[in-house]
N, C-alpha and C positions, 0 to 999 in steps of 0.2 A: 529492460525489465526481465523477470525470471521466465521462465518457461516452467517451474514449478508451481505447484494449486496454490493459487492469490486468495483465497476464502472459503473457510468452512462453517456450518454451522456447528454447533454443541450444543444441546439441551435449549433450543428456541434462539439461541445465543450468536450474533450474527460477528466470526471471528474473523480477522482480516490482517495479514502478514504486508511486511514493508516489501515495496515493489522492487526493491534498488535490488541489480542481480547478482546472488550468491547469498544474497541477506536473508537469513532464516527469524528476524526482531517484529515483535508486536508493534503497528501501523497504526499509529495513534495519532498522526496527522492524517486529516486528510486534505485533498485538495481536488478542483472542479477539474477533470482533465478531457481528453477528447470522447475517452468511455466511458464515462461517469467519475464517479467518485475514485482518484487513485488515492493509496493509502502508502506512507512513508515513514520509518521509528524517526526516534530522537536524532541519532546521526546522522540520517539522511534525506532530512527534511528540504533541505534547500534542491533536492532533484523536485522535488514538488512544486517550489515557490518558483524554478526556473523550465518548467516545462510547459512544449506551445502548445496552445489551447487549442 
C-alpha cells in the first residue's frame, strides 16, 4: 500500500485513490479488507480480489 493520502473529501464528495503502491488512478473498486473498505483502479483490482481479510 502507498504511504501517500488514501482519501480526500471535495465539496461533500467522498474521493478515494487506488491503494496499489506508486499508483496515483481513481479507486473504483472496492473491496471488504482488514480496514474497512480498500479501494483499487481498473488495473489493480486483482490486489483487492487477492488480499487477506
Amino acid at each position: 500500500m502507498s504511504d501517500d493520502i488514501k482519501s480526500r473529501t471535495s465539496k461533500g464528495i467522498y474521493i478515494h485513490y487506488c491503494l496499489h503502491k506508486g499508483c496515483k488512478n481513481w479507486g473504483a473498486y472496492g473491496f471488504k479488507g482488514r480496514f474497512g473498505t480498500e479501494w483499487f483502479c481498473f488495473e489493480h483490482k486483482d490486489d483487492g480480489l487477492n488480499m487477506p481479510k
